[in-house]
Backbone bond lengths (Angstrom), bond angles and torsions (degrees), N, CA, C in turn:
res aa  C-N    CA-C-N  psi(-1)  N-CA   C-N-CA  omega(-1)  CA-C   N-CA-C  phi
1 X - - - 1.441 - - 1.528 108.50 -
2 X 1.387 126.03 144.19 1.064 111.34 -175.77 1.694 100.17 -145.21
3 X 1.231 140.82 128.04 1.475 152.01 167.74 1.000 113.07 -99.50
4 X 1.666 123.22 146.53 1.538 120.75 151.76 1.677 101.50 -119.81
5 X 1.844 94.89 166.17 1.424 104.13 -167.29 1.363 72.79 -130.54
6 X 2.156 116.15 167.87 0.614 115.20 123.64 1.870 137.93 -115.60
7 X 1.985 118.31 171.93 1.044 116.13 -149.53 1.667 87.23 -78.86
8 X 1.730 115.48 149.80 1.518 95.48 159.72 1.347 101.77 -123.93
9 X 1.691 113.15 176.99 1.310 129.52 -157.46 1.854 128.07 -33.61
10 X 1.939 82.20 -38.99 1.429 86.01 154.08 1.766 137.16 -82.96
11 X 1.172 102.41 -18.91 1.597 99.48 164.96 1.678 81.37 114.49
12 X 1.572 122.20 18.23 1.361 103.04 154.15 1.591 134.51 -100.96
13 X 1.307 112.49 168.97 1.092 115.91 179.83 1.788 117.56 -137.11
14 X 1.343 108.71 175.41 1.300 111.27 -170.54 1.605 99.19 -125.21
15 X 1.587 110.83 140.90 1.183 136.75 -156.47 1.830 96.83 -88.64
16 X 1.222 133.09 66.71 1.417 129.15 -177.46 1.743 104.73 -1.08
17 X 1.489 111.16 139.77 1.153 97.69 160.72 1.955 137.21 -88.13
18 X 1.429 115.69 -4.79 0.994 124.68 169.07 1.895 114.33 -86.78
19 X 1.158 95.72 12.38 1.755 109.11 176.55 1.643 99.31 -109.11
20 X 1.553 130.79 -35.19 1.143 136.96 -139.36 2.163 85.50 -104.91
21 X 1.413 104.60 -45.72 1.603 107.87 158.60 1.479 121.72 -26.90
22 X 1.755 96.15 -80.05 1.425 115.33 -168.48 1.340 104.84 -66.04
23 X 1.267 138.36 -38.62 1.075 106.80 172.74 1.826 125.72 -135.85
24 X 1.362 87.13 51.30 1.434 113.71 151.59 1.412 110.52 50.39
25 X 1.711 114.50 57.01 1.331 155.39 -138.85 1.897 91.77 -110.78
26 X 1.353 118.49 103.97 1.511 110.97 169.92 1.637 118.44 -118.09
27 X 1.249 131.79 175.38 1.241 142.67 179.86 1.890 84.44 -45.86
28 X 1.642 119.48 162.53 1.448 124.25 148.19 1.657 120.30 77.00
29 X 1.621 97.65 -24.09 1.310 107.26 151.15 1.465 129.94 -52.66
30 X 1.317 107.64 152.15 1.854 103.16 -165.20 1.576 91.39 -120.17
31 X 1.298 97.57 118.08 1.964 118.58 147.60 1.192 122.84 -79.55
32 X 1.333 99.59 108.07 1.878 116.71 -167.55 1.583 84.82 -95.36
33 X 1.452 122.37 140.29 1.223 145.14 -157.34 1.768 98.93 -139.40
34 X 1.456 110.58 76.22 1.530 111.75 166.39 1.745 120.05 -104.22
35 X 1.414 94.83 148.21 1.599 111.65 -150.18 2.144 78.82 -95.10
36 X 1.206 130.42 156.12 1.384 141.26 173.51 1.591 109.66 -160.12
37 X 0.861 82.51 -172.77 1.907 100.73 -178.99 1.314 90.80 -72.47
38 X 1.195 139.74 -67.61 1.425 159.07 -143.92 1.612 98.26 -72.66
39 X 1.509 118.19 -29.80 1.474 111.69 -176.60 1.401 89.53 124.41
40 X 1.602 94.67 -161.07 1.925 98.98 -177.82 1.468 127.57 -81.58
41 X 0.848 118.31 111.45 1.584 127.85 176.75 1.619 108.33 -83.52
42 X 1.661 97.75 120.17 1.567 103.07 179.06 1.821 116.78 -120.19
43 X 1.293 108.92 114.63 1.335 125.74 170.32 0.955 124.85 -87.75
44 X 1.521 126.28 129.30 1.480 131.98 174.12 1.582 98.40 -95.75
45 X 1.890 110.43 141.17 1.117 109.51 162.88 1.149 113.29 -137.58
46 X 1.536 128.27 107.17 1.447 139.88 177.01 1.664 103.30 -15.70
47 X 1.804 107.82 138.42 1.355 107.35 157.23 1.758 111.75 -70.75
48 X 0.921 117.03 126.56 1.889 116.91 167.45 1.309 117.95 -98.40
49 X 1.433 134.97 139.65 1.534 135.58 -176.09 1.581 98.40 -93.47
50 X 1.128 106.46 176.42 1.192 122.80 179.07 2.160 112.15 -73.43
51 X 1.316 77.76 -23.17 1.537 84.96 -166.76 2.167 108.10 -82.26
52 X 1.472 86.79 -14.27 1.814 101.60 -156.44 2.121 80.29 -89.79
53 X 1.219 110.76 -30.37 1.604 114.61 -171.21 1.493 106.71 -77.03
54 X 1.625 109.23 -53.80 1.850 109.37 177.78 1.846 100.36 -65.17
55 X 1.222 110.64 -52.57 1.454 112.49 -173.16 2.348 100.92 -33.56
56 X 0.930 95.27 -57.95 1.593 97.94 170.51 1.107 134.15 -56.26
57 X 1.266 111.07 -40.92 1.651 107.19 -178.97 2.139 101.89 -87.59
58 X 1.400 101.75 174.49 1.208 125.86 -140.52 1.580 96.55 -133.84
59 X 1.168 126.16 129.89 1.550 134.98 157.35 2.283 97.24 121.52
60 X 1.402 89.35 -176.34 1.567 93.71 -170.80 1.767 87.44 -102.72
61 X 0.988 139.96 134.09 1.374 142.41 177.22 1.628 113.34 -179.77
62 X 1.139 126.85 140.70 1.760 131.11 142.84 1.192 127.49 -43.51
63 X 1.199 91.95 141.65 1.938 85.59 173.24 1.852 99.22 -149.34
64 X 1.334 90.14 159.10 1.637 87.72 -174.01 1.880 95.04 -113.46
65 X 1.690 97.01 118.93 1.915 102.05 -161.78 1.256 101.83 -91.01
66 X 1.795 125.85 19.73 1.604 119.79 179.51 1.778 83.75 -99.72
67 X 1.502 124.12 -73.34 1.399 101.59 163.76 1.338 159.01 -45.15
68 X 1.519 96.83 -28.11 1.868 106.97 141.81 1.828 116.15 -30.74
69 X 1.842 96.41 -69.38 1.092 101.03 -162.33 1.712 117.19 -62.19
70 X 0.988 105.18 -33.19 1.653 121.69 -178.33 1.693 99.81 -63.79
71 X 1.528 117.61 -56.74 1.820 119.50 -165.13 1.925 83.40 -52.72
72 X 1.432 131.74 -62.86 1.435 128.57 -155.44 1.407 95.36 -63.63
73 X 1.322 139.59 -18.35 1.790 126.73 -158.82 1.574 93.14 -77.97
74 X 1.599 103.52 -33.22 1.397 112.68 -138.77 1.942 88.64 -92.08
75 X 0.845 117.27 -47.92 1.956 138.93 150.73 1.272 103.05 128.76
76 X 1.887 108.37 27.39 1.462 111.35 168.04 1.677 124.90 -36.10
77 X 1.251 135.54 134.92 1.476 120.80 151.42 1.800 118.32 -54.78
78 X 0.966 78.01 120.05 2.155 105.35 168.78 1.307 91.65 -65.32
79 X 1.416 107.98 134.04 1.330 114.87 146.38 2.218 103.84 -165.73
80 X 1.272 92.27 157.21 1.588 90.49 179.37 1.530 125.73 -39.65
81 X 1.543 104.45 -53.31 1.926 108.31 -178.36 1.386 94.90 -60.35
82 X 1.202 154.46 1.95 1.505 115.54 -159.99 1.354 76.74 -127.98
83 X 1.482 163.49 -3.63 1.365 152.23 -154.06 1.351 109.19 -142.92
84 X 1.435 122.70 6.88 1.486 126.20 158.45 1.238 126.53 -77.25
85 X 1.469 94.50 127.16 2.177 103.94 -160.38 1.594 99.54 -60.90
């Protein structure tokens, strides 16, 4: 499948809507913009709540969900030692 957008003055653009369908593309979602041999490589990465991140992990423990939220912006690996308040 292939779409074009165009850029406007500000350097925005619009997310095709038969791209935003297939792969289930919402407001808050992040477009990771990687440069390759091949040209630009574009990744979608789901927004996640705080609740969708504890809901996953496993054991009785604290966690601090402003650094949660920051390690996922950044696409750090989660893990227990690094997110204990």
């Amino acid at each position: 499948m292939i779409s074009t957008t165009k850029i406007s003055k500000a350097f925005q653009t619009v997310v095709p809507s038969e791209f935003r369908k297939k792969y289930d593309i919402h407001p808050n979602d992040i477009i990771e913009w990687v440069d390759s041999e091949d040209g630009i490589k574009i990744n979608i990465r789901k927004k996640i709540t705080d609740e969708d991140i504890a809901g996953s992990l496993t054991g009785d423990f604290s966690y601090d969900s402003v650094k949660l939220k920051k390690m996922h912006n950044k696409g750090l690996e989660i893990n227990k030692k690094k997110f204990r308040k």
